[in-house]
KETOR-920199 format. One line per field, with one value per residue (C-alpha): x, y, z; residue in one letter. Coordinates in steps of 0.05 Angstrom, whole numbers, plus 5000, padded with zeros to 4 digits. Layout:
<rs>
X: X ... .
Y: Y ... .
Z: Z ... .
residuo: a ... .
</rs>
This chain:
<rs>
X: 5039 5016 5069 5079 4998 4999 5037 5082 5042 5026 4996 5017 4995 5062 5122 5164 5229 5295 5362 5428 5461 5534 5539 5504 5543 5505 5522 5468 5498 5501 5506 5529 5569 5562 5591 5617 5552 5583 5562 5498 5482 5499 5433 5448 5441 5426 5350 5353 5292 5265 5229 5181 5179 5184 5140 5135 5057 5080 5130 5079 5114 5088 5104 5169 5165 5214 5210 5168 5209 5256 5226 5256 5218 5224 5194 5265 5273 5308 5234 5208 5238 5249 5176 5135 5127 5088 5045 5026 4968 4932 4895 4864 4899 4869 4857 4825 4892 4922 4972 4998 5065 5103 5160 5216 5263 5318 5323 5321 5254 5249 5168 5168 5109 5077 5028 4990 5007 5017 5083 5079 5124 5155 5132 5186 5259 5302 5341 5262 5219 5148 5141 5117 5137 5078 5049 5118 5068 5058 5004 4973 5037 5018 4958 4939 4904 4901 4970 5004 5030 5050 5084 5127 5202 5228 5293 5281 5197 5189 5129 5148 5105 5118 5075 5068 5108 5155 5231 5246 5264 5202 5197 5194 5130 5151 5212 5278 5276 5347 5324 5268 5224 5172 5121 5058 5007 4935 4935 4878 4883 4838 4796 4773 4844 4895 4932 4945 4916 4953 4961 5027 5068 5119 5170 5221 5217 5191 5203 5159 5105 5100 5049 4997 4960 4918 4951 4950 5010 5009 5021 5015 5076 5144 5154 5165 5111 5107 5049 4982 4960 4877 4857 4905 4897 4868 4927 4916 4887 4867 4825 4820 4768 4749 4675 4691 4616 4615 4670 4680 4718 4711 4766 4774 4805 4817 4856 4887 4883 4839 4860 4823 4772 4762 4735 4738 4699 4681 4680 4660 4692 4664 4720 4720 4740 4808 4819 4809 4764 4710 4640 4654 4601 4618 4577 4594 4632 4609 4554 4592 4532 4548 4617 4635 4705 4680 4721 4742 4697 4677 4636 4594 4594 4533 4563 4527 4578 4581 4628 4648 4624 4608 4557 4495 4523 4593 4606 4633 4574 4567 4529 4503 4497 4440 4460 4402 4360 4435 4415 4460 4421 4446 4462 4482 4467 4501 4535 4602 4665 4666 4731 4796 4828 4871 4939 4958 4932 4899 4850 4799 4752 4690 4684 4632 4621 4629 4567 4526 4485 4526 4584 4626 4642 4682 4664 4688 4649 4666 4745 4728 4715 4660 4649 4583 4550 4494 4447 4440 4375 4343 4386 4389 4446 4486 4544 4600 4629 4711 4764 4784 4758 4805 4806 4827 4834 4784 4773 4732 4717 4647 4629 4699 4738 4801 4815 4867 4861 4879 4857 4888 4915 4919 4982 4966 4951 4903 4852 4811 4743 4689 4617 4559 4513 4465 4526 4505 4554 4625 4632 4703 4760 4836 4899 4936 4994 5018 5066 5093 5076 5112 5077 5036 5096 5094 5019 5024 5061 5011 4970 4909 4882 4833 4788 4787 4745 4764 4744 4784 4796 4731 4670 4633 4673 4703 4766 4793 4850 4876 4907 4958 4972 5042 5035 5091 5074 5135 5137 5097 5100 5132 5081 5053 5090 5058 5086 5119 5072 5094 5038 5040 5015 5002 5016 4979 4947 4883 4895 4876 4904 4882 4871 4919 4968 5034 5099 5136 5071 5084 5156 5147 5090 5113 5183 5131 5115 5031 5028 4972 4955 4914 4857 4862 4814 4821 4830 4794 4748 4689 4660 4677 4660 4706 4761 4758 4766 4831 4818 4867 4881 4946 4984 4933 4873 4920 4968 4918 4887 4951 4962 4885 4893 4960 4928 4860 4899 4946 4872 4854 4912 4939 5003 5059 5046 5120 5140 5102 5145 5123 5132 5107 5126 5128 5052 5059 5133 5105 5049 5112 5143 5098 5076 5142 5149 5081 5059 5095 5056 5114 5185 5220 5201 5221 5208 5214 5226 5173 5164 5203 5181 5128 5144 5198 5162 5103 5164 5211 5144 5118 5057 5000 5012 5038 4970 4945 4986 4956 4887 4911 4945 4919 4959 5023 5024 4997 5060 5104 5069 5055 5130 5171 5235 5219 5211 5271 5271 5200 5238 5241 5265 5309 5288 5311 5304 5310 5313 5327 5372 5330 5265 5230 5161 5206 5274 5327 5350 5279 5319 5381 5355 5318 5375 5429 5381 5359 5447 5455 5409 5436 5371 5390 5392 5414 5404 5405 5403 5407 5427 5384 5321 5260 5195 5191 5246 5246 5308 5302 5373 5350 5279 5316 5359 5305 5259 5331 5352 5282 5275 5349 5337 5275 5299 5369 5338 5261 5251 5290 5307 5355 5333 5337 5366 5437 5439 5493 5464 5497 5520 5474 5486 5486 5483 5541 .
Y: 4812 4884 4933 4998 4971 4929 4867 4815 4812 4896 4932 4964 5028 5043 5058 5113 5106 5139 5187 5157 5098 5100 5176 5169 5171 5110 5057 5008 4925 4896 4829 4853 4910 4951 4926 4968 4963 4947 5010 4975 4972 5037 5083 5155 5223 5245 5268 5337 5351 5422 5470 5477 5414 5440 5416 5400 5436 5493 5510 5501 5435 5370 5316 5280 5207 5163 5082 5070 5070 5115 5176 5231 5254 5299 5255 5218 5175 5230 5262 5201 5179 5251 5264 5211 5215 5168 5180 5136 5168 5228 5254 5320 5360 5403 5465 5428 5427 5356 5322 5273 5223 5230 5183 5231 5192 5240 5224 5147 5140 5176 5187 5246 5271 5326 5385 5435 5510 5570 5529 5465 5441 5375 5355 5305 5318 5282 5229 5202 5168 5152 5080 5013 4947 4904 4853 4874 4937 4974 5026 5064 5089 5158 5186 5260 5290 5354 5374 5309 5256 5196 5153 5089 5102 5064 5052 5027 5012 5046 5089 5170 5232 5293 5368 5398 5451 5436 5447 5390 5313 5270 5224 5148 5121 5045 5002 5002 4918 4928 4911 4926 4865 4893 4934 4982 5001 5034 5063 5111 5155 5132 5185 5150 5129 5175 5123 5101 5037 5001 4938 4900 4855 4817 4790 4770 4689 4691 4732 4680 4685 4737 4749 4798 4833 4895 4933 4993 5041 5091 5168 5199 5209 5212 5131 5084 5025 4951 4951 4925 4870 4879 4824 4764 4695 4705 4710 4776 4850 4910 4977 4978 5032 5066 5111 5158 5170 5105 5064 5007 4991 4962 4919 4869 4803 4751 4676 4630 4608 4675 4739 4796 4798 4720 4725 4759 4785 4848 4852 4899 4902 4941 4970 4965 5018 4986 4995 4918 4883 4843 4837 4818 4820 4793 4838 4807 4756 4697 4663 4605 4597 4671 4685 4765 4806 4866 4927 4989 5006 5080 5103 5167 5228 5203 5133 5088 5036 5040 4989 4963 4890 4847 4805 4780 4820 4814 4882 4918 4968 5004 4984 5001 4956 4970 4954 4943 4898 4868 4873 4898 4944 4971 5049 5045 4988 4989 4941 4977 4973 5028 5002 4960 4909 4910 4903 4956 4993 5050 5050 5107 5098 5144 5187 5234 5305 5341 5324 5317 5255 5260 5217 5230 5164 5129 5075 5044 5022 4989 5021 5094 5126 5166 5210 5227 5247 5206 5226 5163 5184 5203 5161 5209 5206 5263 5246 5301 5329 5328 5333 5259 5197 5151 5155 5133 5158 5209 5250 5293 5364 5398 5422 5408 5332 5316 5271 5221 5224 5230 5223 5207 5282 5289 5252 5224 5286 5315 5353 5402 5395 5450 5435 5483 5486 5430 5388 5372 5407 5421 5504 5504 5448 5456 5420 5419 5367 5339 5273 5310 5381 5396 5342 5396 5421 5345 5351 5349 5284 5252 5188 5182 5116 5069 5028 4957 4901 4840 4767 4723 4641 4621 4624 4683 4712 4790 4817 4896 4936 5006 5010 5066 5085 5119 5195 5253 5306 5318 5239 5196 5121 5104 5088 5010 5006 4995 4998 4947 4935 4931 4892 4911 4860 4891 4860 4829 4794 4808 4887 4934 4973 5047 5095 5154 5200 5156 5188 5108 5094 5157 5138 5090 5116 5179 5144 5112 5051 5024 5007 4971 4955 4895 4885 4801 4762 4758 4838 4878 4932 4886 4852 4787 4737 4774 4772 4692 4677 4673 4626 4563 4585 4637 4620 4600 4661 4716 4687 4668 4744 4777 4742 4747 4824 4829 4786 4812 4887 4853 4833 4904 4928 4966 4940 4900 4826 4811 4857 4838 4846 4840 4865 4867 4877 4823 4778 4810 4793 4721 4728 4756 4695 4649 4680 4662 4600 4564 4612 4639 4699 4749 4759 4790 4807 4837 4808 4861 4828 4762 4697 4638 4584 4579 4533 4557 4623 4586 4568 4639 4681 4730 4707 4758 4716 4642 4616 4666 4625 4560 4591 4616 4556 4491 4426 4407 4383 4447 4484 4445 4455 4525 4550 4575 4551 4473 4491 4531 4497 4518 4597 4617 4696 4736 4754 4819 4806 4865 4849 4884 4845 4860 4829 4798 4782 4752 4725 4745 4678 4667 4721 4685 4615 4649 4679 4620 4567 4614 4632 4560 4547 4594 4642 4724 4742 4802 4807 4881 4869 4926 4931 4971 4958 4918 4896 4961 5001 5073 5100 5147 5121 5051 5065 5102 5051 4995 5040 5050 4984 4960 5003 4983 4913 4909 4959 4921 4844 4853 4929 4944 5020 5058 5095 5166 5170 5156 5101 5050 4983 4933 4863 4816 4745 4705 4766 4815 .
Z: 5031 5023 5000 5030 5020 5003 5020 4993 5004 4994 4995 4997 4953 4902 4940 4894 4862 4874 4861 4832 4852 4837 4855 4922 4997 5013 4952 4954 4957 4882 4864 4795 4779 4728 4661 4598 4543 4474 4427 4403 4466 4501 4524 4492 4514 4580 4604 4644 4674 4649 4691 4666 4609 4532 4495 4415 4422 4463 4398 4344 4320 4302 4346 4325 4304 4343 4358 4423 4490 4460 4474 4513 4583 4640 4680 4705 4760 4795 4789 4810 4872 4901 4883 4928 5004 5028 5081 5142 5178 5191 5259 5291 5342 5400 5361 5302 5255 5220 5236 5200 5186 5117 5090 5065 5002 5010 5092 5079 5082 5155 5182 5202 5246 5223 5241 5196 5208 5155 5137 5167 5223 5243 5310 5326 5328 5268 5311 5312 5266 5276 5250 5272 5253 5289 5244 5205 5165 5218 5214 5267 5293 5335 5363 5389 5444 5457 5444 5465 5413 5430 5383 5362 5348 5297 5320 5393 5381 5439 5457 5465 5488 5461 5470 5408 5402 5461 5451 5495 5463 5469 5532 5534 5560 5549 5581 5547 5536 5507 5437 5386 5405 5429 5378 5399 5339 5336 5398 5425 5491 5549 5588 5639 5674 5641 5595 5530 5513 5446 5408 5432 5394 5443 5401 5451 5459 5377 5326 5279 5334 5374 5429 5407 5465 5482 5525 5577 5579 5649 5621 5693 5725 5714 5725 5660 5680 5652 5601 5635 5594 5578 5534 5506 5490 5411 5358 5330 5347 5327 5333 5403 5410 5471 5492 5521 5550 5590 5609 5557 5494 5424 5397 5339 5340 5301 5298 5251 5198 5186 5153 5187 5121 5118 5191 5256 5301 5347 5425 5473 5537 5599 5648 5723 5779 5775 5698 5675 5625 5669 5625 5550 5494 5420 5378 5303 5282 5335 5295 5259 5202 5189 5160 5164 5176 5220 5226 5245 5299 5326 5379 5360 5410 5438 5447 5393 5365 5296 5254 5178 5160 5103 5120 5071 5020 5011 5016 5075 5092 5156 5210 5284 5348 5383 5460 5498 5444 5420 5349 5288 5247 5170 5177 5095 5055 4980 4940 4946 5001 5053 5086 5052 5076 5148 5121 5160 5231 5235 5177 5185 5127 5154 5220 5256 5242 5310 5357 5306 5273 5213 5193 5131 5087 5034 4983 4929 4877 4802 4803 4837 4910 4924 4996 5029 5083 5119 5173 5213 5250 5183 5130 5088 5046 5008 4952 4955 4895 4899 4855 4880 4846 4900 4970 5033 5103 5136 5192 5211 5251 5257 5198 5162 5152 5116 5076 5033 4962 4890 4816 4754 4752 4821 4864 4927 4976 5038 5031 5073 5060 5083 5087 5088 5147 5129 5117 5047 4999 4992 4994 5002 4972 4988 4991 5048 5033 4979 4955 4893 4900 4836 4788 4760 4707 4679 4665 4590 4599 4631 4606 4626 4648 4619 4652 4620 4624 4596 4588 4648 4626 4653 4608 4618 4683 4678 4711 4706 4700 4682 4619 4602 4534 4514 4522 4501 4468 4432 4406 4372 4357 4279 4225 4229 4295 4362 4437 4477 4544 4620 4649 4728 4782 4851 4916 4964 4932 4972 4948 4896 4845 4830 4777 4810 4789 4808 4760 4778 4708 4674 4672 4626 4589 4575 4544 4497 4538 4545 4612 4645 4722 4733 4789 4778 4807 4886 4896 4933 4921 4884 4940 4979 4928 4876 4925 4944 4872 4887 4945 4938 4869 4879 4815 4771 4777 4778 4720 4678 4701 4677 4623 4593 4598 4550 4498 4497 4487 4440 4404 4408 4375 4426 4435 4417 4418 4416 4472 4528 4586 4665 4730 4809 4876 4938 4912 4850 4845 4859 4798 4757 4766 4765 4683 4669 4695 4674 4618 4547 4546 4560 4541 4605 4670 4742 4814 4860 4927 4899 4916 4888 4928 4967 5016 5031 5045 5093 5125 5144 5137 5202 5239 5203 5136 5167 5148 5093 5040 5066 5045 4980 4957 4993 4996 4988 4917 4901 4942 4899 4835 4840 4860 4808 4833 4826 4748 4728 4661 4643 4639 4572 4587 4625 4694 4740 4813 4868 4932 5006 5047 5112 5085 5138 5092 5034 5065 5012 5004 4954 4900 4905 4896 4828 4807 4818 4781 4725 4720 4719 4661 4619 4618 4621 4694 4743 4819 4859 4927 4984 5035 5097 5055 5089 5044 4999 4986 5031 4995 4944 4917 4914 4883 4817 4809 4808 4762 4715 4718 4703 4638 4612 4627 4583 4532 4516 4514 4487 4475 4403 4424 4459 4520 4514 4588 4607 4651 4655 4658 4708 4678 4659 4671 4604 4566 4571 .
residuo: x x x x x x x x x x x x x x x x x x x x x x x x x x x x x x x x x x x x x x x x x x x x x x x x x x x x x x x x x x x x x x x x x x x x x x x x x x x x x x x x x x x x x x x x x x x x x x x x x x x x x x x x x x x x x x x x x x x x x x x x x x x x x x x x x x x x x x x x x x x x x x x x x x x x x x x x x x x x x x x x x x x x x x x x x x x x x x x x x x x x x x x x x x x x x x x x x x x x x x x x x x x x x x x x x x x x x x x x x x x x x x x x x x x x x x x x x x x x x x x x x x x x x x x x x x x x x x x x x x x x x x x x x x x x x x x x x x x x x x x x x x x x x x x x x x x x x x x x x x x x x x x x x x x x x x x x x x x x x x x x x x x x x x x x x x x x x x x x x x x x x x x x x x x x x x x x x x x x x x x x x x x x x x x x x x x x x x x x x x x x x x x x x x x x x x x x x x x x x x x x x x x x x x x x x x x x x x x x x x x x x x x x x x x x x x x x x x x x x x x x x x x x x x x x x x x x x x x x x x x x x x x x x x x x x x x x x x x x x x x x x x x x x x x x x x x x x x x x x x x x x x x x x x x x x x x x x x x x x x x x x x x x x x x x x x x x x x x x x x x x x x x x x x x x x x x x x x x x x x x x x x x x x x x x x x x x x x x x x x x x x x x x x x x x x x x x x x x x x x x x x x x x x x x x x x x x x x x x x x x x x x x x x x x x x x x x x x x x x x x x x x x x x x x x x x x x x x x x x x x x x x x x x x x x x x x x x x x x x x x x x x x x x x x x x x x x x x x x x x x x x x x x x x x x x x x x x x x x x x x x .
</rs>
């Protein structure tokens, strides 16, 4: 379940947090109300946010000693949630300028369609919102050519074309079908029959199993046309890829029980005079004695397919298909992973420099990204030098590509990236958009992560995470005390955590908190056979994971043995709950929109994942045994839960079971629920109040402190 990646399964990549809850138009649905703290209780003064921060080194003083989570920080949720827009996707226009699609807090969440000028300008008009909901992440929601967009409304899920620049309202390309049932995602024009051919997910006789399809959308003329189904008849696809040298197209597909990086496989289709599929050639993924998950194919300007898979190895590496011999040659082999995994459409992890034979690249190797360039005729390869040490998406001009990325100073951001004429070095480095423009003030507040390596359960076996230590400036910790920890679990689970500049951590570290973010067994980013530890063992790998990385920093003396608290979204809401059901490592914890009980969620859960938890858990008994909810009275701590009412990944009613059971038995307990809010929350109201309620929570029942912030903390079952 990627989050917003990332899944419950996200994936997400963090989502932000948010403004105000009580003083906003739009309250968000409580399940508790706020109660009236007795004085003991009460958080104290309130936490402006200077401009620019004061700090205790900028005046010549010492640093002043104060408990841990007490401190005072600029960095307030306020900061927080207005600071992160999320972006979802990135492409080239005509004239060689980005577009891209940003998530706005303060508009709701709203993607917004964006292009790249001397102050950039929205392309879409703001009753419209450029987002998908196939395969319920959506992903690959718009594409460009020329000067024509054409993207998926969020409201209707209809397809639009709009001219850059034109003063008109965009122009549906798709039926009105009266509802939202019917989803278009990844999408790529077509030169050779002037149409836009898209993955389409048909949700109007299932909304648990929709009909996924391939198909072709008419752009000439002034009629709205039925879609012209291509290829059907497999359960899911994806990158439909078109040459634009000779009429054919590349596609992935894949079926249950398969995730697209268990197995699937890559076709090539050859088009006839009439615009249909006839020949068909599966290029990778066919042999049964040879399990691979190819992806994201591209055809070069001279009309070579390259594509991303994992076979042999176990690491995605790119490779080439040689047509007339049929063979699959390696254009980069390296024990590192050049693509991620397809929770979402639209993943663009290398591309091609102009018309040359150079294609710019990714990796990710041992916790950090590197870019290169390699010439595929010669294989010569040449590592890039970039403030960045994680990226993502890239695309690419001549001699120039852009690029998603960020480092542990750097928030999440796009940069233009110049190369010299050999294509060799970087000569010119510049941001062109960024998620929290303004971070920079906070810099002294920043902690800077750790990479840890610790010792897992089994015998001999490693797993990673970032650790966090508490960072202020004007604070430090009280002599022979040390700092309560917020171990994070990220979603997914098949995801990865990363060492970036993300102010939802230096929240809590910079109030005196350690934080660490944990890479458990069964993430991504270390190769296939790292990421099927978690094969049939969900519950038990990434528990034991979590759990083995608080004590062994508890061993280091880092932190706080008896204020070990834990948290994660949607999979890692799951692991949350799951530590403190079967395990007494940690004191408190907070499900954000997690999994109680997994059977239940096999059963109410959207096609992409309706056989993913099968693979992660196995059999029945262990469905039963692994589900927090069948063993309420194993609890030992009080429990948050958050939860968005319109949750199609994790129905609602999983929170509320938690919650009513853990109420029952006595156990400290408090439920948020919002309403408007999917998988993730989008609204920059709802993600403060999470990130407050979260810090109050753990501060009143395991912290010992008072929170420097003002925040009234709402009523706590069993407790106030």
């Amino acid at each position: 379940m990627a989050t917003r990646l990332a899944s419950i399964f996200s994936p997400a990549r963090s989502p932000g947090s948010a403004p105000a809850h009580f003083l906003h138009r739009a309250l968000p649905r409580f399940r508790h109300r706020r109660a009236c703290p007795s004085p003991s209780r009460m958080s104290s003064s309130s936490a402006a946010s200077p401009a620019p921060p004061a700090t205790a080194a900028a005046g010549g003083d010492k640093p002043a000693a104060a408990p841990y989570g007490s401190w005072r920080s600029p960095i307030t949720a306020d900061v927080v949630s207005g600071a992160e827009r999320r972006l979802g996707g990135i492409a080239l226009a005509g004239d060689g300028r980005l577009l891209w699609i940003e998530g706005r807090p303060e508009e709701k969440g709203r993607m917004v369609i964006v292009k790249e000028e001397d102050r950039p300008v929205d392309v879409i008009p703001q009753e419209f919102a450029a987002r998908t909901l196939a395969q319920e992440y959506g992903g690959g929601a718009f594409a460009v050519e020329k000067s024509v967009v054409v993207f998926s409304n969020y409201k209707d899920q209809r397809l639009y074309k709009q001219a850059i620049g034109s003063a008109g309202p965009p122009v549906p390309v798709t039926p009105d079908y009266g509802a939202p049932d019917i989803s278009y995602a990844d999408g790529v024009f077509d030169p050779h029959f002037g149409r836009y051919v898209t993955v389409m997910e048909d949700r109007r006789k299932s909304s648990l199993n929709p009909t996924t399809t391939i198909a072709a959308i008419n752009l000439s003329g002034d009629d709205v046309c039925e879609p012209k189904e291509l290829i059907g008849g497999n359960d899911f696809y994806a990158f439909p890829r078109i040459d634009h040298n000779k009429m054919r197209m590349a596609w992935i597909e894949w079926s249950h029980p398969n995730m697209p990086w268990d197995k699937s496989e890559l076709w090539v289709g050859y088009f006839t005079e009439s615009g249909d599929l006839a020949k068909r050639v599966c290029v990778a993924g066919g042999n049964p004695l040879l399990v691979e998950s190819p992806t994201e194919p591209k055809w070069s300007p001279k009309g070579e397919l390259f594509f991303v898979t994992d076979r042999g190895s176990g690491f995605w590496n790119i490779y080439k298909w040689v047509e007339q011999t049929n063979e699959i040659v390696p254009v980069y082999a390296l024990d590192a992973e050049f693509t991620r995994p397809l929770w979402v459409f639209g993943i663009s992890s290398y591309d091609f420099l102009g018309n040359s034979n150079h294609i710019i690249f990714s990796y990710r190797q041992q916790g950090r990204s590197y870019v290169g360039v390699i010439d595929y005729d010669s294989g010569s390869v040449s590592l890039l030098d970039i403030p960045f040490s994680d990226l993502s998406n890239v695309i690419a001009g001549d001699d120039y590509f852009y690029i998603e990325g960020a480092s542990a100073s750097i928030p999440m951001s796009i940069a233009k990236v110049t190369l010299n004429e050999s294509k060799t070095k970087v000569i010119n480095f510049s941001i062109v958009w960024s998620s929290s423009p303004d971070v920079v003030q906070y810099k002294p507040f920043f902690s800077t992560p750790e990479l840890v390596e610790f010792p897992t359960s089994k015998p001999g076996q490693k797993a990673y995470a970032y650790f966090y230590p508490p960072s202020n400036p004007n604070f430090q910790g009280l002599p022979d005390e040390k700092p309560p920890l917020l171990v994070k679990t990220h979603g997914g689970p098949t995801a990865e955590t990363h060492a970036v500049l993300d102010l939802s951590v230096q929240y809590w570290t910079s109030r005196g908190w350690a934080y660490v973010d944990v890479n458990y067994g069964g993430s991504t980013g270390y190769g296939r056979e790292y990421r099927e530890r978690l094969l049939e063992k969900w519950g038990i790998v990434d528990v034991d994971d979590c759990c083995s990385c608080a004590r062994f920093l508890v061993e280091s003396g880092k932190v706080d043995g008896q204020r070990l608290c834990i948290t994660g979204r949607s999979a890692g809401g799951y692991t949350t709950l799951a530590a403190l059901a079967f395990r007494d490592t940690f004191k408190a914890g907070a499900s954000l929109y997690g999994v109680g009980d997994l059977t239940l969620l096999r059963a109410e859960t959207h096609k992409f994942e309706s056989h993913y938890i099968d693979n992660l858990v196995g059999n029945e008994k262990a469905y039963y045994e692994r589900s927090p909810i069948n063993f309420v009275d194993q609890f030992t701590c009080p429990v948050i839960l958050f939860q968005g009412l319109e949750d199609k990944v994790v129905p609602p009613d999983q929170a509320q079971k938690i919650y009513k059971a853990l109420k029952e038995k006595g156990l400290p307990v408090a439920l948020v629920e919002y309403e408007g809010e999917q998988h993730g929350f989008r609204k920059a109201e709802n993600i403060k109040f999470t990130l407050e309620q979260q810090m109050v929570f753990f501060a009143r029942l395991v912290g010992k402190f008072e929170v420097a912030d003002e925040i009234t903390p709402i009523k706590i079952e069993n407790f106030d």
